[in-house]
N, C-alpha and C positions, 0 to 999 in steps of 0.2 A: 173967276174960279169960285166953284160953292163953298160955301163953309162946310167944315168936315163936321158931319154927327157925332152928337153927345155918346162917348160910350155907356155901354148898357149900364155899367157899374154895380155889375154883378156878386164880386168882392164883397163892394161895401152892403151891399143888401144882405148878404144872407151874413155879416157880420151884427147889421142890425136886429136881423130877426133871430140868429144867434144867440144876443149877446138879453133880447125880451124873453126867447122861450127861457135861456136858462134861470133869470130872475122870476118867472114866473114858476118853475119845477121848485126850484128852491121855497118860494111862498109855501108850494103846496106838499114838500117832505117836510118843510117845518110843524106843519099842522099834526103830523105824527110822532115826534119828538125826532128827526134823522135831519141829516144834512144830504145836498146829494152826490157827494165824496159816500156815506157811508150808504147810500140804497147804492151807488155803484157797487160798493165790496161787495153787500148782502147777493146781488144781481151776478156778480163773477163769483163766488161760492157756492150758488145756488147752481150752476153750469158745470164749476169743476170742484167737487165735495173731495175736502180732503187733502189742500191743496194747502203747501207751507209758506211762511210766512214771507222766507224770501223771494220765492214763484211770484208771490203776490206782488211783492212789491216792485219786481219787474215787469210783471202786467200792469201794472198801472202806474210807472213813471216816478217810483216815489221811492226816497231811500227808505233802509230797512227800520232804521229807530222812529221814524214818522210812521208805519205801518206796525210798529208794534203797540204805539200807543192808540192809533184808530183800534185795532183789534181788542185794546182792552178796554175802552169806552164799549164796542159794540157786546163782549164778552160779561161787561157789568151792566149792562143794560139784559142781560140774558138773551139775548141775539145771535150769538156762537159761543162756539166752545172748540179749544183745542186738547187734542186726542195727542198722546202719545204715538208717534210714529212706528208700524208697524214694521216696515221696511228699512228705519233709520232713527235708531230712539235718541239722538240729537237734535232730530226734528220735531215740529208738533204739525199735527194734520187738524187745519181749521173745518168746523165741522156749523151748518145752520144746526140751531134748537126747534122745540115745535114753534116755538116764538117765532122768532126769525124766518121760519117757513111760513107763520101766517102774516106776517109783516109784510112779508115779500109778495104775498098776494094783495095787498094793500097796497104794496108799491103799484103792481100792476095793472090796477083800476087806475091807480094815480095817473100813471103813466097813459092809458088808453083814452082818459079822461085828458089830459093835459093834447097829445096828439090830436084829438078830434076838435077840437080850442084852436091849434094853432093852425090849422089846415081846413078851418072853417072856411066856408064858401066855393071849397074844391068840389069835383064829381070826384066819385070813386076813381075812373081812370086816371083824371089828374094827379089824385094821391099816389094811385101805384107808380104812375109816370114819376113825379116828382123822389116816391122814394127812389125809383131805380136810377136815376140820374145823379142824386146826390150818393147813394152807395157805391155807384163808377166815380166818383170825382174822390170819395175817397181812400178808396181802393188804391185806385191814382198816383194820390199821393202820399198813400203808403202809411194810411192811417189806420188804428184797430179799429174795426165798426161796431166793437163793442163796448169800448173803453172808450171814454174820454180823453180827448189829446191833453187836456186843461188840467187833468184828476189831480196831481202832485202839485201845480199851484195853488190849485181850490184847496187841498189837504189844510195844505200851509196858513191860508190865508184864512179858514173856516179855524182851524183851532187857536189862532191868533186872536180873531173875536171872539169868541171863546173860552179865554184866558183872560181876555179885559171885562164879560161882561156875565 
């Protein structure tokens, strides 16, 4: 009887490459003063402007008193700003600055810069292939393709260090 083949161990790879790219993105929002818990918000605000606190924090996983202190780090950093609710003045509608509008084009160099890094050595087609494969896997599995499945641990663990350092 042959021996059965190594599985692909496909899991563990793209947990590995995972778990580089996201240490590496992180390197590279640090370099702007943001963590990237917070170019995610900038990134879902800049998509849906005006969009409240608690929306938020059901987009991305994270209870509401974690997401009001992110918003006020990002808010004293002049990066948003919360509007009075036109439709509901109990609410506040989170709003980017021209800050935070030019930040977030800095995110998006990062961002473009950081992809072309980690996809180095692909052809063009390879890369489309690869995105379209990984956007069906996560689709799949019923993940946002926008948000981070991670964002509300990262939240946590980022203002943890944080607060020690």
């Amino acid at each position: 009887m042959a021996p059965s083949a190594r599985p692909a161990r496909i899991g563990f790879l793209l947990a590995q490459l995972g778990a580089h790219s996201g240490a590496r993105f992180a390197d590279r929002t640090r370099q702007i003063g943001l963590t990237p818990t917070q170019a995610g918000v900038l990134r879902v605000l800049a998509r849906q402007p005006g969009m409240n606190q608690r929306d938020l924090a059901g987009r991305l996983g994270a209870v509401q008193s974690r997401v009001v202190v992110l918003i006020d780090g990002l808010e004293a950093a002049g990066l948003v700003t919360r509007e009075r609710s036109t439709t509901d003045r109990r609410n506040y509608a989170l709003q980017l600055t021209d800050a935070g509008r030019a930040t977030l084009g800095r995110l998006r160099s990062i961002a473009e810069d950081h992809e072309a890094d980690i996809t180095d050595g692909l052809t063009d087609d390879q890369r489309d292939t690869l995105a379209e494969l990984l956007t069906q896997l996560c689709v799949r599995a019923g993940l946002d393709v926008d948000v981070h499945a991670g964002i509300a641990h990262s939240e946590r663990k980022e203002h943890r260090g944080s607060a020690m350092g």
